[in-house]
C-alpha positions as CSV (number, residue, x, y, z in Angstrom):
1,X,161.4,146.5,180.1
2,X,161.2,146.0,183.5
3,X,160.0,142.4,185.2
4,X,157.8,141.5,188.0
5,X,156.0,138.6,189.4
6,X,152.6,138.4,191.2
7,X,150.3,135.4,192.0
8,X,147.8,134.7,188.7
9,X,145.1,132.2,188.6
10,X,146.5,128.9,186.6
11,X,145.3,128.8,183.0
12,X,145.1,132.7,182.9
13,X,148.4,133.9,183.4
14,X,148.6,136.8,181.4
15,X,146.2,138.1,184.7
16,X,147.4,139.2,188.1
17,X,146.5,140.2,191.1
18,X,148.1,144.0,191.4
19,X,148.2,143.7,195.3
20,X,150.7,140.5,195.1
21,X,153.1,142.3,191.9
22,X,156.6,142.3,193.5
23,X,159.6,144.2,191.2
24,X,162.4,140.8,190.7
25,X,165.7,141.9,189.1
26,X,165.5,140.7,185.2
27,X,168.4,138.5,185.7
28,X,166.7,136.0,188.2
29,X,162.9,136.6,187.8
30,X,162.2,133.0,186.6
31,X,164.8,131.4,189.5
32,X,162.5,133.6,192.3
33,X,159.0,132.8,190.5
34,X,160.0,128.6,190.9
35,X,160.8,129.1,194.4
36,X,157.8,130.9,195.6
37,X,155.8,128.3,193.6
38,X,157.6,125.3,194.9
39,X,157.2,126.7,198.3
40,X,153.5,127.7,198.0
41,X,154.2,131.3,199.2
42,X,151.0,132.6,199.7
43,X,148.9,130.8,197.6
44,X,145.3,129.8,197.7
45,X,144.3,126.7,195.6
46,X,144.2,127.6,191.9
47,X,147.1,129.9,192.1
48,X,150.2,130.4,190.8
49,X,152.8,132.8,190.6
50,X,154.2,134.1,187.3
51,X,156.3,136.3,185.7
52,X,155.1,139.4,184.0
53,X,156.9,142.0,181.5
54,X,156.3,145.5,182.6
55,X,156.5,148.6,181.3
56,X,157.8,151.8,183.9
57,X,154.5,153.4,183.3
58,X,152.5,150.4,184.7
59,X,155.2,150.2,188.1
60,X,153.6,153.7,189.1
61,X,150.2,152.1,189.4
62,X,151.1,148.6,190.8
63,X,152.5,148.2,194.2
64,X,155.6,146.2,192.6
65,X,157.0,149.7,192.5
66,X,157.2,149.4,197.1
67,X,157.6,145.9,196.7
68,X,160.6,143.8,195.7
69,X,161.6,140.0,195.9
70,X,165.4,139.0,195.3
71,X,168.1,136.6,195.8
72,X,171.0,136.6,198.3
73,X,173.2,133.4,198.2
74,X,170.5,131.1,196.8
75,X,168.2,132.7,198.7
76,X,165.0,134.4,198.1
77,X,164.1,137.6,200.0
78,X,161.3,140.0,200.6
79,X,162.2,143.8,200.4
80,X,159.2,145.9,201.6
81,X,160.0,149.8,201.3
């Protein structure tokens, strides 16, 4: 099972938006989720982002399969291929 995060609206986070689903390594998927939400990457009111189980078939019709987030030295970075 593969993991990606992507900005939900609060109180409904088993929903996402598909455009903002970003492939995280399993390992640090909740350390990158708490960074983007305590620097309000990209979020309008309401929002949040969350983490998300996810299956291969579902990568192939998300864009978390060209996008990627990930940590370098305590870092988080964007990978866009």
């Amino acid at each position: 099972m593969k993991k990606l995060v992507a900005v939900s609206p609060v109180g409904q986070q088993f929903f996402y938006n598909r455009a903002t689903a970003h492939a995280v390594p399993v390992s640090s998927a909740e350390k990158i989720c708490a960074a983007l939400n305590a620097a309000g990457y990209k979020l309008k009111p309401g929002e949040v982002w969350t983490v998300h189980d996810c299956g291969a078939y579902e990568m192939e019709y998300t864009s978390a399969g060209f996008q990627r987030f990930g940590i370098r030295q305590g870092r988080v970075y964007a990978v866009r291929c």
